[in-house]
Each structure stands twice: as structure tokens, then as C-alpha cells.
N, C-alpha and C positions, 0 to 999 in steps of 0.2 A: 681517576675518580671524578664523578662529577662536581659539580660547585654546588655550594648549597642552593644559589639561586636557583639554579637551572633544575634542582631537585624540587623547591617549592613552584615553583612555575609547571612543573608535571602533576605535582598535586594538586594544583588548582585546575588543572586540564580534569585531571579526571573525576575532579566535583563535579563540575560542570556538568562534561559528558554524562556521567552517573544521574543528576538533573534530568537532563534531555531524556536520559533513557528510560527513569521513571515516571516520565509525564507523557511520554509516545504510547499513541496505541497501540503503534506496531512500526518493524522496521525488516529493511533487506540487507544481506551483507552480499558484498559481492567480490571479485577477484578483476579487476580492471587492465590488466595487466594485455598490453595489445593495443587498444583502438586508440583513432588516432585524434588530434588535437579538434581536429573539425568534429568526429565523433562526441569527443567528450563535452565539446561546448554545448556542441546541440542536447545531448541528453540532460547535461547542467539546466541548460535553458528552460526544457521541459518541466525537471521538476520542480526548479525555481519556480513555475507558472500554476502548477499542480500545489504550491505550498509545499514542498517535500523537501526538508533540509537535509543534502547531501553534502560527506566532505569524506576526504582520505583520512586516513587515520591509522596509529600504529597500532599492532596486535597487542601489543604488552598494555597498553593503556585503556584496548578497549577488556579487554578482558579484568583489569583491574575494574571497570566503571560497570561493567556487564555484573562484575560479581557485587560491587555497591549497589547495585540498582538493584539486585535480587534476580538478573537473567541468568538459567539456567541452560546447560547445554548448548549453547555458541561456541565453548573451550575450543573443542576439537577442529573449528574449523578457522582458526583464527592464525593463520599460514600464509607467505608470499604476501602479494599486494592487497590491500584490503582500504575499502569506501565503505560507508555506511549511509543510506538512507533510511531517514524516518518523517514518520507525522505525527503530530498529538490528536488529530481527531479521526484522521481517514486510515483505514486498511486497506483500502484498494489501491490505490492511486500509485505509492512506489511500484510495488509487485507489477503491477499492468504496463509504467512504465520501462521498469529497469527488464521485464520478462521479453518484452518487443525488442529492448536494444540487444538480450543476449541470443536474440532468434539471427537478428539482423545482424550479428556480426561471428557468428557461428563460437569456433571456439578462441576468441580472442576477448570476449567477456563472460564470465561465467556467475552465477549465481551461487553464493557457497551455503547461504543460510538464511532464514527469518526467524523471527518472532511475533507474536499477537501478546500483549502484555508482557508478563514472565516468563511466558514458554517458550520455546525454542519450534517451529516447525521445518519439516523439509523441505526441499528443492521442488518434490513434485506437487505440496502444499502449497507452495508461495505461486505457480505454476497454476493452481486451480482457482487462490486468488485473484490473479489476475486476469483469467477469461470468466470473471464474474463480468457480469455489465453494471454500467454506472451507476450511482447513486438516482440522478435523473429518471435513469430508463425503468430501473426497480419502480418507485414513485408513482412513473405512468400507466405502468403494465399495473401495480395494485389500482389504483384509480380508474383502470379502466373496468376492471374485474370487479368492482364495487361498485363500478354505474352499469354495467351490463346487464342483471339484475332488474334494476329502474329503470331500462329501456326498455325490457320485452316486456315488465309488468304494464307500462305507457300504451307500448301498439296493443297487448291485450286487450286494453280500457278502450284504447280507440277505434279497436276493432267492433268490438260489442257493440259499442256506439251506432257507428254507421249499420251493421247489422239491424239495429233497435229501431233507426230510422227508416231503415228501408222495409221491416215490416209494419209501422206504423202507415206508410204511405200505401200499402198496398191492402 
């Protein structure tokens, strides 16, 4: 049976985690189980760099902090070896990251599950998240699409112009 300590020291784990999980806007679960030490760093490193707080974690705890935090439907998949990435402000960034590493390493990383707040999405959801393009490139592509507009309206004006002058001169 365990010690009391090591009973209060689970519970404060899954304060915590309960914490994180109600302040993420969203997160990946995944099955790790396969890649190798070089692999894991580099992907650690990623999303370290991405803001993406990744760690291993046990099924029984996350599921205890899943059900305090109010996520639904992760139960099922919370099996074998299990990490959790999340962020508090981005949705894209794990899925995009962790979706490449389970391309590149076939089936020795798998993706088991996400979430966007409360919910629970699929594997081909988190999948769709992550061949979103970046926040940046969203940005630019509106931006361009809202000066596109005020460009042709410009050459219009400056077309008339030069028209205007060239029948005044004639």
C-alpha cells in the first residue's frame, strides 16, 4: 500500500496538471513508445523552442486531471506509453510539430489524441491542425488580401491620370 506521502505528492501532481490543462488551449497526446534518444531530444528541443510544454506522464493521473480539468473523451485512449503536449495560447504549434515527428518516424510514434479546450478531437483532426500554415503566414496572406484592393483601386487612379494628360496634351 502506498505511503501517505507519496499519496499526497500524486495529488498535488494532478492539481497541477489539472492547472495546465485548464489554462491550454489545446493539447496532443501521443504514444512515444519507439524513437530513440536523439529523436526525443530533438523533438523535446522543438517544442521547447515552439513554447509547447511536453512531458511523459502516467495514464491514471492524466486521466484523473483530464477529468478535474473538465476534458472529455481522452478516457479511451489513455493506454501504453503516453506524453502530453500542450500550450496555453497556440493550437497549432504541437499538432504541426508532434504530426511531422509521427510522419518521420512511421509507426514508432503515434498520435493517440487532442483536444482544443474541453473537447476531445481525432487523430485525423489534430492531422488537419497541423497542415494549417502559421500564424505569420495567415497574417500575411489577410494582409495581402486587404491591400490588393487599394492597389488596383491606385493603378486605376493612376491610370486615368496619365490617360487625362495625354488627352489634354493632344
Amino acid at each position: 500500500m502506498a505511503s501517505e506521502k507519496i499519496l499526497q505528492q500524486k495529488q498535488q501532481y494532478v492539481e497541477d496538471l489539472a492547472k495546465k490543462l485548464e489554462n491550454a488551449a489545446g493539447g496532443v497526446i501521443v504514444d512515444y513508445k519507439g524513437i530513440t534518444v536523439a529523436e526525443d531530444t530533438a523533438l523535446r528541443k522543438a517544442l521547447r523552442e515552439a513554447g509547447v510544454d511536453y512531458f511523459v506522464v502516467k495514464n491514471t493521473l492524466l486521466r484523473r486531471a483530464a477529468e478535474k480539468a473538465g476534458i472529455t473523451g481522452i478516457e479511451d485512449h489513455l493506454e501504453g506509453t503516453t506524453a502530453i503536449a500542450i500550450h496555453e495560447s497556440d493550437i497549432i504549434s504541437a499538432p504541426k510539430i508532434l504530426f511531422k515527428q509521427s510522419e518521420d518516424s512511421g509507426e514508432r510514434f503515434n498520435i493517440k489524441i487532442g483536444f482544443i479546450g474541453k473537447e476531445a478531437i481525432s487523430v485525423a483532426e489534430v492531422e488537419e491542425y497541423a497542415k494549417l500554415p502559421s500564424k505569420e503566414v495567415l497574417v500575411s496572406k489577410l494582409l495581402f488580401m486587404l491591400q490588393s484592393p487599394m492597389q488596383r483601386l491606385a493603378i486605376a487612379a493612376s491610370e486615368i491620370a496619365k490617360k487625362k494628360e495625354g488627352e489634354e496634351v493632344a
